[in-house]
C-alpha positions in Angstrom: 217.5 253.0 191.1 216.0 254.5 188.0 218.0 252.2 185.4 220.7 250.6 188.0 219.7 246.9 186.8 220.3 247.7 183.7 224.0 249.1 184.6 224.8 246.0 186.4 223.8 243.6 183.3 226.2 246.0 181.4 228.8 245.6 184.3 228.7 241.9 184.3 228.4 241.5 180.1 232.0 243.2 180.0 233.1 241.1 183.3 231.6 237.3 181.3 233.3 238.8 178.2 237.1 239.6 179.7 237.0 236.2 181.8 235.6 234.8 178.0 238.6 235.7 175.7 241.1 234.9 179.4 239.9 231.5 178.7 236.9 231.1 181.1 235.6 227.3 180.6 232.1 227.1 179.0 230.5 225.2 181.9 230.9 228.0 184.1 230.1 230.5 181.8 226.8 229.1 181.2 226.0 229.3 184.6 227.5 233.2 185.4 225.8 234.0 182.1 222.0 232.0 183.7 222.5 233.5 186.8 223.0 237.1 185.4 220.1 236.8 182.8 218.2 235.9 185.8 219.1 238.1 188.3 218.0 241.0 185.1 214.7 239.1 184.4 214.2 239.8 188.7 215.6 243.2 188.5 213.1 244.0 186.1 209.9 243.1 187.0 210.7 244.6 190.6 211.3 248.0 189.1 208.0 247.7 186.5 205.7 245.9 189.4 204.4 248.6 191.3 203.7 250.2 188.3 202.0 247.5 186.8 199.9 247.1 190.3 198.7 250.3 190.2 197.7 250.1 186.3 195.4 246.9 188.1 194.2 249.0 190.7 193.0 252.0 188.0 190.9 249.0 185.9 193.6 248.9 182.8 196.1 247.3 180.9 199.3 247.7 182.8 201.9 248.0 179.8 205.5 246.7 180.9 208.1 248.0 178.8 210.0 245.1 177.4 213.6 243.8 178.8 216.8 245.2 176.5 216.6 242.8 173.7 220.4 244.9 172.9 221.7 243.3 176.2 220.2 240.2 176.3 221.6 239.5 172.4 225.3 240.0 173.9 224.2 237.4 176.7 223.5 235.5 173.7 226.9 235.7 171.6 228.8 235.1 175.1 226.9 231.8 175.5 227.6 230.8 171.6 230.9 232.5 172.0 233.1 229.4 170.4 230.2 229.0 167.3 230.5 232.9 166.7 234.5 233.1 166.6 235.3 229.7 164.4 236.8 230.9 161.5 236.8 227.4 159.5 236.1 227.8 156.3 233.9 224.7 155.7 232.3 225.5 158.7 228.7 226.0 157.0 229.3 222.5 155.3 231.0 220.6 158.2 228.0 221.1 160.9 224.5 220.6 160.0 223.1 224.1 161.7 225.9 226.3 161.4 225.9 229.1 164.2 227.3 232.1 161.7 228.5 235.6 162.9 226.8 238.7 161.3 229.6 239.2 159.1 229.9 235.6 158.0 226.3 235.8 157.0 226.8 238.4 155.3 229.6 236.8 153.3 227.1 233.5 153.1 224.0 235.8 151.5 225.2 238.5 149.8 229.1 238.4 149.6 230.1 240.8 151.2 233.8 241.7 152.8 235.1 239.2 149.8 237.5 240.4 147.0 236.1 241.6 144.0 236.1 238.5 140.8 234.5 237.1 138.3 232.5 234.6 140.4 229.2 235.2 141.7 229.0 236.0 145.7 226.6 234.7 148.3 224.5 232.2 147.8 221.9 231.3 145.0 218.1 232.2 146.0 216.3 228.4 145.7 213.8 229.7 143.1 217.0 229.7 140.9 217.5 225.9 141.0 213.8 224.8 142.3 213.0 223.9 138.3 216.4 222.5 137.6 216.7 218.4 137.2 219.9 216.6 138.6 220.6 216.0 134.9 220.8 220.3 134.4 217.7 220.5 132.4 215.0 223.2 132.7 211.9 221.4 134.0 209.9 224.4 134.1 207.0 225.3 132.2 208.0 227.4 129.1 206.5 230.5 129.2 205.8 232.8 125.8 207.5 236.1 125.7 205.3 238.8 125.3 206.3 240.9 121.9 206.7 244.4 121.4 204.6 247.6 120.0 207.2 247.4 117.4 206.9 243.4 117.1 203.0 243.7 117.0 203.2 246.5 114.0 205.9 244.6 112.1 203.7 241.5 112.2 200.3 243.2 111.4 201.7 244.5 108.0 203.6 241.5 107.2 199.7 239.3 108.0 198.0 242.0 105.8 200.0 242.0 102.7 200.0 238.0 103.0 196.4 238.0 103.8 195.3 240.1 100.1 198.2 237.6 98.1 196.1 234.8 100.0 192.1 236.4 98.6 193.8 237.0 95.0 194.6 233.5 95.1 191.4 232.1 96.2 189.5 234.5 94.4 191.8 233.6 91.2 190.6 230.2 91.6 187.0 230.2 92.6 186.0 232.1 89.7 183.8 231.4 87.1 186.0 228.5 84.9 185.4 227.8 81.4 184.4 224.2 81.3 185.8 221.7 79.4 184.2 218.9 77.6 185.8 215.6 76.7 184.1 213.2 74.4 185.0 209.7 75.7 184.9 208.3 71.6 187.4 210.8 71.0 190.5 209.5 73.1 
């Protein structure tokens, strides 16, 4: 009985998932596929327990190996089988928590197994529209690009040559002026 339990799960997966696609009402699918998780859950920790006891016994931490996440996600899709194989379009919009297979997922994020166009794919990440109004306008804070080596240069001997027309200017005018003297009798 090294890994029997684990072959009987597998077993009954493939028996829930034939009587599934024959047409096998979901009331009584839920309960097969409850009994069956449970009957692995038992299965389980009988095989690992006299392990774990004698971890107990020796004074450390008995480790149990973890149940077949693999096998328990099939249990899974079987129980959401009708979510996982609607194919309606709208069906992210029509329901409020839509259940989506991995490939419609993949269709919703990234836009994958779609023709090839013009449009963009998948969906928009929310930072895109988080600073957006209803009205379309940017609300964020504007943010000053950062210039170049070549902007910086540029700039620096365009401020230098304007900085020595600026001084002959000022020096131009703060020179020593003749002064003129009007004689108030004379106008």
């Amino acid at each position: 009985m090294t890994e029997a339990y684990t072959d009987t799960l597998r077993r009954e997966i493939n028996a829930i998932r034939t009587a599934t696609k024959r047409g096998l009402d979901r009331t009584e699918r839920l309960t097969w596929i409850k009994c069956v998780g449970d009957a692995y859950a038992l299965a389980h920790s009988e095989y690992h327990e006299p392990a774990r006891l004698r971890a107990l016994e020796g004074g450390y931490e008995p480790k149990t190996p973890p149940l077949d996440a693999h096998l328990l996600d099939q249990l899974t899709n079987l129980a959401l089988y009708e979510e996982l194989t609607d194919t309606a379009s709208n069906k992210a919009t029509s329901t409020e928590y839509p259940f989506l297979s991995d490939i419609q997922l993949a269709r919703r994020r990234e836009g994958a197994h779609e023709a090839k166009g013009l449009t963009q794919k998948g969906e928009a990440p929310y930072t895109a529209a988080m600073n957006i109004g209803m009205d379309g306008r940017d609300y964020s804070v504007p943010k000053r690009r950062k210039r170049s080596a070549y902007e910086d240069a540029l700039r620096d001997a365009n401020v230098h040559s304007r900085n020595k027309e600026r001084k002959q200017k000022y020096d131009e005018f703060t020179r020593r002026q003749p002064v003129i003297t009007y004689k108030m009798s004379d106008l």
